[in-house]
C-alpha positions in Angstrom: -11.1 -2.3 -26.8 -11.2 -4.7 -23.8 -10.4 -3.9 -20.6 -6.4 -5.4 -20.3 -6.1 -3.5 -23.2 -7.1 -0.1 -21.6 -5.0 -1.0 -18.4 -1.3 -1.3 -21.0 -2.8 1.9 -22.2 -3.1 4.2 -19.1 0.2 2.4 -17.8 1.9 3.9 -21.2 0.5 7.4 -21.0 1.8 7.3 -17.6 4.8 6.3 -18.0 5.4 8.4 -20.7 4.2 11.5 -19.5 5.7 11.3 -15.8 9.3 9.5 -16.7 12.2 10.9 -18.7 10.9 14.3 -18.1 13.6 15.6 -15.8 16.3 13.4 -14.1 14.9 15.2 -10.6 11.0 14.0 -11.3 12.4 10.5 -12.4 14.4 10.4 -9.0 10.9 11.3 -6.9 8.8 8.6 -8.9 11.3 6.1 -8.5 11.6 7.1 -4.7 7.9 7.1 -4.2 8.1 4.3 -6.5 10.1 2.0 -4.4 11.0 3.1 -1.0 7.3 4.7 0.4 5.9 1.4 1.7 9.5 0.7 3.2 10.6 4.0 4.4 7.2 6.3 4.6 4.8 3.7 5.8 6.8 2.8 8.9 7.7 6.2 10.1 4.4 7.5 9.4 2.8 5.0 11.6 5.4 5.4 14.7 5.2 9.1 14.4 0.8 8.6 14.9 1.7 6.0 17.9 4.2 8.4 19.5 2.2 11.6 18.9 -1.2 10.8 18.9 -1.4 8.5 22.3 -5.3 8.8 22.2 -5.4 7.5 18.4 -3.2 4.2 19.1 -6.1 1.9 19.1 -7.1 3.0 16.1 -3.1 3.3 14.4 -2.9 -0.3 16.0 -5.7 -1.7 14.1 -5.3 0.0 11.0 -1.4 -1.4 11.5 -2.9 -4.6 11.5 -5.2 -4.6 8.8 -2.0 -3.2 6.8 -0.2 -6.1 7.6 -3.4 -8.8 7.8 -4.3 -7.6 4.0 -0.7 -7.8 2.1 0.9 -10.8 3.8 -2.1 -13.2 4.5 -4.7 -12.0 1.2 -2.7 -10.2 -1.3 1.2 -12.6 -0.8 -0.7 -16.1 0.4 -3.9 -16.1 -1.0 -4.5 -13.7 -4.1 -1.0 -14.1 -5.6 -1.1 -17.9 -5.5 -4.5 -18.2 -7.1 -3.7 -16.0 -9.8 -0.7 -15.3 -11.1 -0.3 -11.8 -13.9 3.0 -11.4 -14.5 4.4 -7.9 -14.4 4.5 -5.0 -17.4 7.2 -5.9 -19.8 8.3 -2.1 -20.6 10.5 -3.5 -23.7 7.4 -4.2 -25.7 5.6 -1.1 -25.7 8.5 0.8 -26.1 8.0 2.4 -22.5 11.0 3.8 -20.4 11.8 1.6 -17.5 13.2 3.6 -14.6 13.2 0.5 -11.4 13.9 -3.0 -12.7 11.5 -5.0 -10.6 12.1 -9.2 -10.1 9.6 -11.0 -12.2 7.4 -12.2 -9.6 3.4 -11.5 -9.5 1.9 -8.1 -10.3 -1.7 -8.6 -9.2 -2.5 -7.2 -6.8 -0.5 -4.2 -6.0 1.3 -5.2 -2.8 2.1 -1.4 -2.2 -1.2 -0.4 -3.1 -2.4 -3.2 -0.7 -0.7 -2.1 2.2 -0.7 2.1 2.1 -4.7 1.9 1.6 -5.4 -0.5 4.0 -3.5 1.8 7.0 -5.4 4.7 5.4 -9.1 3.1 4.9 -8.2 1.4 8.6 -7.7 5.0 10.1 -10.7 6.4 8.4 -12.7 3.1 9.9 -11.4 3.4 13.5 -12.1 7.2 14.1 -8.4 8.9 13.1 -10.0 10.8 9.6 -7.5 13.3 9.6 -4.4 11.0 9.2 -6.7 8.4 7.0 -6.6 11.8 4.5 -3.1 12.0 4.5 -2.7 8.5 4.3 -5.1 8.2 1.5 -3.0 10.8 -0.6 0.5 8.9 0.0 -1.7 5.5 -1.2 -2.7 7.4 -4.2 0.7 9.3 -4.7 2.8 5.7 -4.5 0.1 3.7 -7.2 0.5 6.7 -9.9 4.1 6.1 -9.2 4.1 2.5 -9.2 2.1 2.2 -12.7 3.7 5.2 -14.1 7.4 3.4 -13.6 5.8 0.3 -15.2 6.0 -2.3 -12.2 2.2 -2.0 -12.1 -1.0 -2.0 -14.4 -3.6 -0.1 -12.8 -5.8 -3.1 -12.7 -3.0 -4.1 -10.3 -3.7 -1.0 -7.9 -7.5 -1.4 -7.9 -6.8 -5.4 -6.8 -4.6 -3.7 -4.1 -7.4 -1.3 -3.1 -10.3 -4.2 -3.0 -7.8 -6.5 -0.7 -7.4 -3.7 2.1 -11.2 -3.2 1.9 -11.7 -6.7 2.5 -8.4 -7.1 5.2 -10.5 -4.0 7.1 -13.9 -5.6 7.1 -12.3 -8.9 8.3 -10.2 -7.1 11.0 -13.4 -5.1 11.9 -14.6 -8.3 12.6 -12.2 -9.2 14.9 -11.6 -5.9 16.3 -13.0 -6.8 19.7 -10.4 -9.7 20.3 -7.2 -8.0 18.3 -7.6 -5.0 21.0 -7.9 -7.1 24.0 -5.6 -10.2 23.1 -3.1 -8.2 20.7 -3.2 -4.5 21.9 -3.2 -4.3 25.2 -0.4 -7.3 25.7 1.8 -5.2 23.1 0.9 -1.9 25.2 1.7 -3.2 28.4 4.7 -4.7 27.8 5.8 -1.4 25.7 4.7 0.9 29.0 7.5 -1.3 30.8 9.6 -0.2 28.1 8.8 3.1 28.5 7.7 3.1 24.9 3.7 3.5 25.5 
């Protein structure tokens, strides 16, 4: 059995042992599903800047590895070189809960951007909200291969593009605090917002 083959498998035990249990599960894996990175992501990151004033550096840069590894490695770079389409639920006989647009499926753009706030919080010193973030990550990718928008091949190309987002921000960490940060803080203190 090759390995595409064993990704369509775990995406089909998923899917059918998570969806069209119970019309309340199916609403909270389709939630998770869809609206975490959109809805979750953003407050969770606000509530560590207004909360957690001594951790901003740190829920700065893990913001911007977030948004360094899905729109510059995983949407410009990754997506373009190699191109999986997504599951097609119809031939496997799997139940499809969220109809997704055909686009690209590898890597996991979700995947890509809830793993690389949580490995960029772990890296820059905030652990304890890396752990939560960590479990969301993990939480949203069963939900995204389990509603058949992703294989989990697709999830582990998500994880590997925020590792490598964070070692390239890491890099940079030096300038992104002193030209980015403190620029952004400043002008948010006038604001009253820092």
């Amino acid at each position: 059995m090759d390995i595409l083959q064993i990704d369509q498998n775990i995406l089909e035990w998923l899917n059918g042992f998570l969806v069209g249990r119970s019309s309340v599960l199916d609403f909270i894996i389709k939630t998770l599903a869809v609206a975490a990175v959109y809805v979750i992501l953003p407050l969770g990151l606000l509530y560590l800047w207004f909360y957690f004033k001594n951790k901003r550096e740190a829920t700065f840069l893990a913001f911007v590895a977030c948004i360094f590894s899905w729109f510059v490695l995983t949407k410009l770079i990754i997506a373009n070189l190699w191109f999986r389409p997504r599951p097609d639920l119809g031939l496997v006989g799997a139940k499809e809960l969220v109809f997704h647009r055909p686009d690209y499926s590898f890597p996991s753009d979700h995947a890509t951007a809830i793993f690389a706030v949580a490995f960029g919080l772990y890296a820059f010193g905030f652990k304890r909200a890396g752990h939560w973030f960590l479990l969301g990550a993990i939480v949203v990718s069963v939900a995204r291969v389990a509603v058949g928008v992703h294989f989990p091949l697709d999830i582990l190309g998500g994880v590997v593009s925020a590792l490598v987002g964070l070692a390239i921000i890491n890099l940079f960490k030096r300038y992104i605090l002193r030209y980015l940060y403190k620029p952004i803080v400043f002008v948010l203190s006038k604001a009253r917002l820092a």
